[in-house]
N, C-alpha and C positions, 0 to 999 in steps of 0.2 A: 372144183376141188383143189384144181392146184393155187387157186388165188386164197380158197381160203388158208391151205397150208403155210404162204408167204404172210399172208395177215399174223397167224398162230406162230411165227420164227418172228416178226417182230417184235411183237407182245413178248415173248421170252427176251428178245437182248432188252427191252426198254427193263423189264422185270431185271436181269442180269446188272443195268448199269444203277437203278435205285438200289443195290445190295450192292453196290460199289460206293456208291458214296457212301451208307452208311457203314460202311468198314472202315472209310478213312477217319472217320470223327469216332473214335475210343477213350470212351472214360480213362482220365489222366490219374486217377488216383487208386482204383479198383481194380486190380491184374483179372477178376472174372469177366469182367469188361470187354475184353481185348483189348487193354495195354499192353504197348509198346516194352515197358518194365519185362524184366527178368524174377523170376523169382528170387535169385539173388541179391539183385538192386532191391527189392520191396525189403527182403530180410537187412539188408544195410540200412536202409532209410530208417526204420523201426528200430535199430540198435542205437543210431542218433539221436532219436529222440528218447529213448529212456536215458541216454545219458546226456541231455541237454537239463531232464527233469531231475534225476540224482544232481548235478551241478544246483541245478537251484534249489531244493532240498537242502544240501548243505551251506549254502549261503545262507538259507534263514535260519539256519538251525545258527549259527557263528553270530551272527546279526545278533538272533536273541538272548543269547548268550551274553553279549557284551552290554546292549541293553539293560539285560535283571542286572546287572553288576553294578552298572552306573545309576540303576533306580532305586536300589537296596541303597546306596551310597547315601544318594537324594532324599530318601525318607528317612533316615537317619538326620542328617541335618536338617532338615525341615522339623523334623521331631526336638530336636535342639531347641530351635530358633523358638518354637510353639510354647515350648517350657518356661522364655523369660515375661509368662503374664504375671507372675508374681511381683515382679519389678519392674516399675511406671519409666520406663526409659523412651527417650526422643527414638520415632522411627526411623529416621534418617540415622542414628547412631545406629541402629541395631543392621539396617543396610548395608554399611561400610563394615561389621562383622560378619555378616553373612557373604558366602562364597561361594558359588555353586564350582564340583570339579568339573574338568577338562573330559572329555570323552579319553583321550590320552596324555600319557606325559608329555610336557612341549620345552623344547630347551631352547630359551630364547635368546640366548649368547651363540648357538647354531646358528638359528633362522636369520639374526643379523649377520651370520657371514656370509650367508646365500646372497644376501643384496650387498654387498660391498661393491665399490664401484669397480676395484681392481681384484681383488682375492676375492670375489663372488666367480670371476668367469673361471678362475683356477677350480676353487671348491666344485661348481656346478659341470667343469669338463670332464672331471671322474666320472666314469662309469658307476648308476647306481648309487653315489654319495648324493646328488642332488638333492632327493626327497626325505630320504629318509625312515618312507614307509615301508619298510622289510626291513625294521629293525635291529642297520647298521649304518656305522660311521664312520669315517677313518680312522675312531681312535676306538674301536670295541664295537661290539652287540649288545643289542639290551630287549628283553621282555618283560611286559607284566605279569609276576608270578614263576614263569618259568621257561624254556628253553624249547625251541626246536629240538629234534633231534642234529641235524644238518649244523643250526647251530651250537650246540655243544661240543659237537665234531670237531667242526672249523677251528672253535676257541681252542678244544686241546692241540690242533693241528699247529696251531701259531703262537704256542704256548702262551695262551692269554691267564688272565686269572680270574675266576669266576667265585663270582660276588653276588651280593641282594643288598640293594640299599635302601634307606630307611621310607623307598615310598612303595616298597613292593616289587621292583622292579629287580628283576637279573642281568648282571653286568660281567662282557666279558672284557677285561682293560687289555688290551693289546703293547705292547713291549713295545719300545721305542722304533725299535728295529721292524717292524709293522707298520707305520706311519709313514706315509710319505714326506717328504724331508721337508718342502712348504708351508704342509699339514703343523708339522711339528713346529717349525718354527716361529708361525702363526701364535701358536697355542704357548708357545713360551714367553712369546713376547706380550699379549695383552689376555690369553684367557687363562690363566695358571690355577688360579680360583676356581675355574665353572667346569675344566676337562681334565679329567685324570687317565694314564697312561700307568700299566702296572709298574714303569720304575716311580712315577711319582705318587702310588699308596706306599709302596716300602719306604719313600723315602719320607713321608710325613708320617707312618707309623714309628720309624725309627728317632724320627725325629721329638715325639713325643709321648718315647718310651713306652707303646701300648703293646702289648701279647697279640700276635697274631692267632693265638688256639682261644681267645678269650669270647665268648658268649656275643657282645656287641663289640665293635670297634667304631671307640668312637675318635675320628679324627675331627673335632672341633667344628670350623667353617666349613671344611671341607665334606662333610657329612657324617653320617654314623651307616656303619656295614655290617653283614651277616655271613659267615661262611656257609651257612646250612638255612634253609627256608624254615625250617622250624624254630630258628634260633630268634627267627625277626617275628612268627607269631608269637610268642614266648615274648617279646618286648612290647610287640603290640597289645598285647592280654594284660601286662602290668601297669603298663601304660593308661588302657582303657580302665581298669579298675581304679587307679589313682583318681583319674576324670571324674568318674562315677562319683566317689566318696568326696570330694572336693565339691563337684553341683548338687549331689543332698544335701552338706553341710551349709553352702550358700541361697539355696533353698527354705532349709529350714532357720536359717539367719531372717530370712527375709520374713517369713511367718510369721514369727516371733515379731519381728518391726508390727507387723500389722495387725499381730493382734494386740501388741501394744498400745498402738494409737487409738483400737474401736474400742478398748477398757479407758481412756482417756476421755474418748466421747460419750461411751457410755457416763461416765462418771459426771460430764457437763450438762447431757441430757434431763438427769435425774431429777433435777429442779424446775424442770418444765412441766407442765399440767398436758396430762395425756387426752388426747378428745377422742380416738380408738384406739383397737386391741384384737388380735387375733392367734389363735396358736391351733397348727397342725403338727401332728404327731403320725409318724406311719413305722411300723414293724414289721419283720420280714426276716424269714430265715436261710441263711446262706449255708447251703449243702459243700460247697468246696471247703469254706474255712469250718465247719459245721461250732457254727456260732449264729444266737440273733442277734439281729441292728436293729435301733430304732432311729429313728430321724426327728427333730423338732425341731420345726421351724416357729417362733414368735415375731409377729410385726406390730412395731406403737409407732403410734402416730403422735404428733405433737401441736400444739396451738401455733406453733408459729410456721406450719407446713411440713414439715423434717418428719421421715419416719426411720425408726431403726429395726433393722432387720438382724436378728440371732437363731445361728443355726446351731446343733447342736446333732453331734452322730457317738452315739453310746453303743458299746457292745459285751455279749458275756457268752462265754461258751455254753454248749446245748445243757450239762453237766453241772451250773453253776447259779445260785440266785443276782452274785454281784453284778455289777455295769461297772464299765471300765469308760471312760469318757476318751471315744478318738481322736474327736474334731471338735474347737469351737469356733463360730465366725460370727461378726458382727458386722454389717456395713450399714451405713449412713447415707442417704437419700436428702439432697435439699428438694425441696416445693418447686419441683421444673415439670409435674403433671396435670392435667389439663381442668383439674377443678382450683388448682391457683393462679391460672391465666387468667 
């Protein structure tokens, strides 16, 4: 009996030291577990990460932000660019007009002081001048559109003067007496043109008699300025509409050339003996404009290959028996299809 008691005591420790090991291996991440963690520690770890996740939350939210801006931009000019088929231009010319913008403004009478062999290591030992990007300089602040709070601050703090210039951008010019004395006299010496300091808009304003309560200011070379953001939509509005009316009229120039020349051809064609013929006609009624369209397309063909093609787009309110003719178009085909090879 007593042997077997000794057997049954060590069966218990062998049982006692397997519930030992597995006590020391505790799930690391599960406080039911038996984790090591506090319930405290688990409530901190979890507040880190919802705010590692709000952190990047707001980074794409910013990201895409700036993206639609730069893509709205982009399809506009692309939309531009799509519009000169009217006009037979070299694509290589139309390349060297096309532009695509910058994700940001870049001021490249800056960027060449950064590398200067000698006034690079000055500009770049300032604290925060180096780059750039926290949109400041040693001669002002500047944003797309509009301000920091912090920055508007600082500007009135250092009695800057706050501007919008003609790319969109908010400018605050820093007073001479803001500038570091290298800074300035860098900029006196070869960039007088590309950086302005608020003594030097008063002084080219003065200098060429503009109202500073005036709508735009425009300082010539040195740019054109806004004191209020709505004053530079209001420029950009007239501006754009100017654009507009100026590429209809040269549009409609161009029309005109072309359908010029297809009544020219037409009129050479005439003497030719036609060997086919064909004409579709399609109707349809348009609910927005609440008018119908018809369309007519006729194609001749000709003996010596050459076919011409007339289109023709007539329309008349739902209300009305008349046709009103919108469109007409002729184009001209030489014998480059596969039954004159």
């Amino acid at each position: 009996m007593f042997g077997k008691d000794e057997d049954n005591d060590k069966q218990c420790d062998c049982h006692q030291q397997q519930s030992g090991r597995n006590n020391k291996s505790p799930h690391p991440w599960n406080p039911s577990w038996n984790a090591p963690w506090s319930e405290e520690e688990h409530e901190r770890f979890h507040r880190n990460v919802d705010r590692v996740k709000d952190n990047l939350k707001t980074l794409t939210e910013t990201v895409w932000d700036v993206s639609s801006d730069i893509g709205k931009d982009l399809n506009d000019r692309a939309k531009k660019w799509s519009l000169q088929w009217l006009k037979d231009e070299d694509i290589q010319e139309q390349q060297e007009k096309f532009k695509f913008p910058s994700f940001y403004q870049t001021r490249d009478s800056i960027e060449n002081i950064t590398q200067h062999p000698i006034f690079g290591e000055i500009w770049n030992s300032i604290p925060s001048f180096g780059g750039f990007r926290d949109g400041s300089t040693p001669f002002g602040y500047y944003s797309f559109k509009g301000p920091s709070m912090r920055q508007y601050h600082n500007c009135l703090e250092k009695n800057g003067k706050s501007i919008w210039d003609d790319k969109g951008y908010w400018r605050c010019l820093f007073p001479n007496g803001e500038v570091p004395i290298d800074m300035l006299n860098y900029k006196n010496k070869y960039l007088t043109s590309e950086i302005l300091t608020k003594e030097d808009f008063y002084d080219a304003m003065n200098k060429l008699n503009v109202n500073e309560n005036e709508a735009r200011i425009d300082l010539q070379e040195k740019g054109s300025f806004f004191n209020k953001f709505e004053d530079y939509l209001n420029w950009k509005h007239v501006k754009y509409s100017l654009q507009q009316q100026q590429k209809q009229q040269e549009q409609q120039k161009q029309l005109q050339e072309i359908n010029k020349q297809s009544i020219e051809s037409v009129a050479k064609s005439s003497d030719k003996r036609v060997v086919s013929s064909s004409v579709k006609s399609q109707m349809y009624s348009d609910s927005e404009t609440n008018e119908t369209k018809m369309i007519e397309e006729k194609l001749e063909c000709f003996e010596d290959g050459t076919c011409l093609t007339s289109k023709i787009i007539k329309s008349r309110p739902f209300d009305s028996n008349e046709w009103v003719t919108v469109e007409e178009t002729h184009e001209e085909k030489d014998k480059n299809g596969w039954f004159w090879k």
